[in-house]
N, C-alpha and C positions, 0 to 999 in steps of 0.2 A: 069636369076634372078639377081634382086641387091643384092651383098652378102655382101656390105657392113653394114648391117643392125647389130645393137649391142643387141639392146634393148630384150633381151631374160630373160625368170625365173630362179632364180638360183636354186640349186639340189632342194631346199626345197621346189621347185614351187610357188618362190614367186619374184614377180612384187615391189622392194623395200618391203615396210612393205603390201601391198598385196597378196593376195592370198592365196595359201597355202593347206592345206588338213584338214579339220576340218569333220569327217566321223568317226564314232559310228564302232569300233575295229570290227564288223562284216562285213563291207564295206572295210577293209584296204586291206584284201587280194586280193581282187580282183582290187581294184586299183593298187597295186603294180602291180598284173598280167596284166594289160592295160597297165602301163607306160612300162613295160619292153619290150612288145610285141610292142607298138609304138616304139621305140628307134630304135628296131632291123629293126620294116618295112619303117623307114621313111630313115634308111643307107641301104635297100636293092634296088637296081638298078631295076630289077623287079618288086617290088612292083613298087616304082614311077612310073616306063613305064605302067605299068596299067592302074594305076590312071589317068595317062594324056592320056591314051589310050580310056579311060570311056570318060573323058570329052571331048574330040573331036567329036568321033564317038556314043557319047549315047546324051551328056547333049548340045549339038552344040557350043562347044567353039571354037575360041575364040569369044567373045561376040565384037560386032560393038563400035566402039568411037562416036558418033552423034552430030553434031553441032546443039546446037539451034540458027538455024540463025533467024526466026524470033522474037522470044522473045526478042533474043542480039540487035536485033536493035529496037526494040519497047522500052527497056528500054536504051538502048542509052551507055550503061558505058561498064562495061567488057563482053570478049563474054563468052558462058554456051557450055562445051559441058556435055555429056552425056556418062559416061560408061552402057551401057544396058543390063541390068542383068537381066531387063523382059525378054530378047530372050532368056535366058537356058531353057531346058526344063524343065513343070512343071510351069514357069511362075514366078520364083526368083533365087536368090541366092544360097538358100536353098540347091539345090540337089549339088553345087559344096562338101559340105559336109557330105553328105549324102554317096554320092559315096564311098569317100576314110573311112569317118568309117565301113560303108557296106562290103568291100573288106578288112578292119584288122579284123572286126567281123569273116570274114569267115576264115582268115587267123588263126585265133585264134582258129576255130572249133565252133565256137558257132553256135545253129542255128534257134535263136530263137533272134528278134529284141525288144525293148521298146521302147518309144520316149515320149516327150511331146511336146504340140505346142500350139501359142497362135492365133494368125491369121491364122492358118493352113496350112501355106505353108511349113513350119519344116515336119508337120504331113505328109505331101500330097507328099514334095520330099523321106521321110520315106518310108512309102508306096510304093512306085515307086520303088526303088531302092529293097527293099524287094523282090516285084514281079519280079524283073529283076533277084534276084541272088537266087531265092528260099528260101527266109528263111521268116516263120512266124512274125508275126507284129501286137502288140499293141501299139498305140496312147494314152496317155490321153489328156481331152482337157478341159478345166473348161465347166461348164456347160453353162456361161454366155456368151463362146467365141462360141460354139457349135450352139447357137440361131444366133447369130452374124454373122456367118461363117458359113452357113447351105451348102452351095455351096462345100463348101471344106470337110464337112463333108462326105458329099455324095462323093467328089473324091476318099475321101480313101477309104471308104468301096469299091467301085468298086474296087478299085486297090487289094480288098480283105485283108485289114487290120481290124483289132476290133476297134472302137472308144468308148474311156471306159469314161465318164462323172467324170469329177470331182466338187461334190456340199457340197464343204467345204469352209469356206470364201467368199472372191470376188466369187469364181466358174469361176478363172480365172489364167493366167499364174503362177502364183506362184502355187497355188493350185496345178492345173497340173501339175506342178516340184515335188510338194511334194508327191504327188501321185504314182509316175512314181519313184521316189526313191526307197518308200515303200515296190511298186514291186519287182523292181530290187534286193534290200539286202536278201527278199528269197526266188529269182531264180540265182543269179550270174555264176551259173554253167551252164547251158545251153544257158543265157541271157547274150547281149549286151546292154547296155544301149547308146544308141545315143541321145545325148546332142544335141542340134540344134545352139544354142550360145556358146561366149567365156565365160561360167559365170560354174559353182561347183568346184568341187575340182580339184586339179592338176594331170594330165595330159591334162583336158578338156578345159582350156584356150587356151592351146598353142599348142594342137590337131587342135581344132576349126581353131584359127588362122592360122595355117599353111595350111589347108585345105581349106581354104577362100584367101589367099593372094595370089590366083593368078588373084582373080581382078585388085588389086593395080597392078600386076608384069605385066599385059596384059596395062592398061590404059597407065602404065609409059613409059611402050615400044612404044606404039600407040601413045600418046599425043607427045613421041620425033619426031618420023619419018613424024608425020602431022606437027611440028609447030617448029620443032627444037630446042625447049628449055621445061620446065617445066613448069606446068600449076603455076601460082599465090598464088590461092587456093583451096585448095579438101577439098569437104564438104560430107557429109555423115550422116543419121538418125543413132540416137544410144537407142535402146532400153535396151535389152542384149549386144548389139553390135557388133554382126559378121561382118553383112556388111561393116560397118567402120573399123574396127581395118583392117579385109582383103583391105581395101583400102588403109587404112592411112599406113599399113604396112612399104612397099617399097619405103614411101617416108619420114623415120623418120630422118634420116640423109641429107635431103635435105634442101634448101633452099626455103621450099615450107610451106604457113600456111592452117594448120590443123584446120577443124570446125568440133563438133559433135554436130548435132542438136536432143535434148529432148523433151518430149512430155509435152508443159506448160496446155492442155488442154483446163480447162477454166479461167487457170490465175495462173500464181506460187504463187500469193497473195493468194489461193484460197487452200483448202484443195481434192481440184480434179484436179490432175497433175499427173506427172509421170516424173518428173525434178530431178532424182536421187543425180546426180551430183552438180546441182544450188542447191538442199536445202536438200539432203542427209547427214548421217552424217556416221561415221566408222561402223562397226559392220559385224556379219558373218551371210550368207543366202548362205541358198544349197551348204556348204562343202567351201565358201571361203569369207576372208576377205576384206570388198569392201566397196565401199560406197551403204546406202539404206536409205528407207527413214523410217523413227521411229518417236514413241511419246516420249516424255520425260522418261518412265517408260523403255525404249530400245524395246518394241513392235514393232510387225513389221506395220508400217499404210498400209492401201490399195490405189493400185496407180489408178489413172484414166486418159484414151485417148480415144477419139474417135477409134483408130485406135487400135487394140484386136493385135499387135505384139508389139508397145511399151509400154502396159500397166504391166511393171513389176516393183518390187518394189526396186528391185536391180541393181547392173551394171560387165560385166567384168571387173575382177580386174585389166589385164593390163590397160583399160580406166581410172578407179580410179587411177592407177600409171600417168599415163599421164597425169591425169587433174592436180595432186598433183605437177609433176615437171614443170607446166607450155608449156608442147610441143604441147599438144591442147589442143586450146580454145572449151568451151564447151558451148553451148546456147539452150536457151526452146522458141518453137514454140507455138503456142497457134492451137486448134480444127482450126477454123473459119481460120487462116490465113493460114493451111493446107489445107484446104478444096479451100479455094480461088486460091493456087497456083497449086490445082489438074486441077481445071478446066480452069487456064490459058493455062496449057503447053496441055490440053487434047484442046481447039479449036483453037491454034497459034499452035501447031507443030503437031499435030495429033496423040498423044500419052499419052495414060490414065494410068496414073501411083497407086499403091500402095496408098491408105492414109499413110502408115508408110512412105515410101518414098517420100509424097507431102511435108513434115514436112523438108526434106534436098532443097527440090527446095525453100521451102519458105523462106528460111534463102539467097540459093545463089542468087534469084531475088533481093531481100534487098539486098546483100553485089553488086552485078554487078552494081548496082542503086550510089551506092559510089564507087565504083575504078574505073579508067578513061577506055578508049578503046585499050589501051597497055596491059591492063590486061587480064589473060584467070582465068576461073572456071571450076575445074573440079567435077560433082557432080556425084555419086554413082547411078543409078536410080534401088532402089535394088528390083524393084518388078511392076509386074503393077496390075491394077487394078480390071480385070473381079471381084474375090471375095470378091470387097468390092461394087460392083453394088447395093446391097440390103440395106445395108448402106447409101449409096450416095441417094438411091429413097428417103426412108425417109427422110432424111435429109434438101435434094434439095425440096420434097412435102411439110416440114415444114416452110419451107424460103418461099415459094410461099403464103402458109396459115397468115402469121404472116404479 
């Protein structure tokens, strides 16, 4: 691992002036009992050897490096490669954290899981890992992401999970966050709550994160041993931001630029976006201070994306810390130009990615497009595609019709 890495929460679990614990005195005690019990399992040598013992042998790590050689030379400038996080099991990211909270749950005696999820692959690595270590499993999922994500719904229940509908607001990630709270404050005593992103209260930022950065800690290691030097730049979708921040991680001390690409939808000009960051302002959502997106009144607005996992209103507060000190650049993708760069990289390189994750390709296509052939890009590819098939048919039937 890089250990030169600084950028950590201080006691108060706070990321500069984010972050933090903003949880209703019924919630305290058991957050205290989560940070204290992480503390203890993330300095115990055992636990780790698990944890990397799960992802080896259950989740197939380490995840492959992939060059896009034909897209790199169709566009002519920097070459792409590709950390593949569609090949863990499950089909994202998702289960690298899943695992290690699954295994402090158990450690902690809990035996009873919650979750929320917005494109259902949170939900779906939940589920999995539940079934694998025995312990019960409820999901919420907004009602709007459930239609959306029918494919995924149906994983979890197989996997023998409950999928509990959330039809309050959007009837969508945030929703489902708040739902899944509600739960949890009274069951806390038999109940883990797994957080799927770097986003609520403290310990769940830098839980998440550390449980996700060994994307970054694999790419960095792989990207040295192929090319002998560091990638140019690492690009990564950020909704909540797991994916990213576990990428951007291990290279914050480097001489390497950091992109996190937003969900612009159908225009950040537009009131249907999910550009937290670009046009976000302060404020506190699910237990921590970040940037979200609000009306004037400090309401919280409803975000919109094509893509039902960066459709939320808020961001991890370390990303808000980052955007705030300048170490990454943060950018919005629009629907259509994610959609366009799905279907590039799915007939030039034979791999159908994520819509959340077409959103990081369509930024690195542009950015390879301007840096010369000396240059490399490394992008995140946090997810692929199967459960947005249904999605895509419409979509693609509509562009045919019009």
């Amino acid at each position: 691992m890089n250990a030169t890495t600084t950028v950590y929460p201080d006691k108060r679990g706070r990321f500069g002036e984010f972050g933090g614990k903003y949880v209703p005195e019924t919630l305290m005690s058991a957050i205290e009992e989560l940070e204290e019990s992480l503390d203890q399992a993330m300095d115990d040598p055992e636990f780790m050897e698990a944890y990397k013992d799960h992802l080896r042998e259950f989740a197939g790590r380490p995840t492959a490096l992939t060059y896009a050689k034909n897209i790199s030379e169709k566009i002519g400038g920097a070459s792409i490669y590709l950390k593949r996080e569609d090949l863990v099991h499950t089909g994202a990211h998702k289960l690298n954290n899943a695992i290690g909270q699954a295994l402090l749950a158990k450690r902690m005696g809990k035996t009873k899981i919650v979750a929320e999820t917005g494109a259902g692959q949170h939900g779906v690595a939940t589920a999995t890992i539940a079934a694998r270590f025995g312990l019960s499993c409820k999901v919420f999922m907004g009602a709007e992401d459930m239609e959306r994500q029918a494919l995924n719904v149906f994983r979890m229940e197989l996997l023998g999970a409950e999928v509990v509908p959330a039809n309050s607001g959007s009837k969508t990630l945030k929703d489902a966050t708040n739902e899944a709270i509600r739960y949890w404050v009274t069951h806390a005593e038999d109940t883990f709550y797994l957080i799927g992103s770097v986003v609520g209260p403290h310990p769940y930022p830098k839980m998440v994160r550390d449980f996700q950065r060994i994307i970054g800690d694999e790419a960095r290691a792989q990207f040295l041993k192929r090319e002998n030097r560091l990638p140019t730049e690492v690009i990564a979708c950020v909704g909540g931001g797991s994916n990213a921040i576990g990428t951007f991680y291990p290279f914050i001390e480097d001489d390497v630029k950091l992109i996190g690409v937003e969900a612009a939808g159908k225009g950040i000009d537009t009131d249907q976006h999910a550009a937290t960051i670009t046009h976000g302002r302060k404020g506190v959502i699910h237990g921590s201070l970040t940037y979200l997106l609000q009306d004037e009144a400090g309401q919280i607005t409803e975000p919109y994306s094509i893509s039902a996992g960066l459709d939320y209103p808020g961001v991890g507060p370390e990303h808000a810390y980052l955007a705030s000190t300048g170490r990454v650049r943060y950018d919005a993708v629009s629907d259509q130009e994610a959609l366009d760069a799905l279907k590039l990289l799915s007939t030039e390189e034979g791999i159908i990615p994520a819509i959340e994750t077409a959103h990081a390709l369509a930024k690195a296509f542009e950015r390879a497009e301007e840096l010369t052939p000396e240059d490399t890009i490394l992008v995140c590819l946090s997810g692929r595609g199967d459960k947005d098939v249904h999605t895509l048919m419409k979509h693609f039937k509509e562009d045919k019709q019009s």
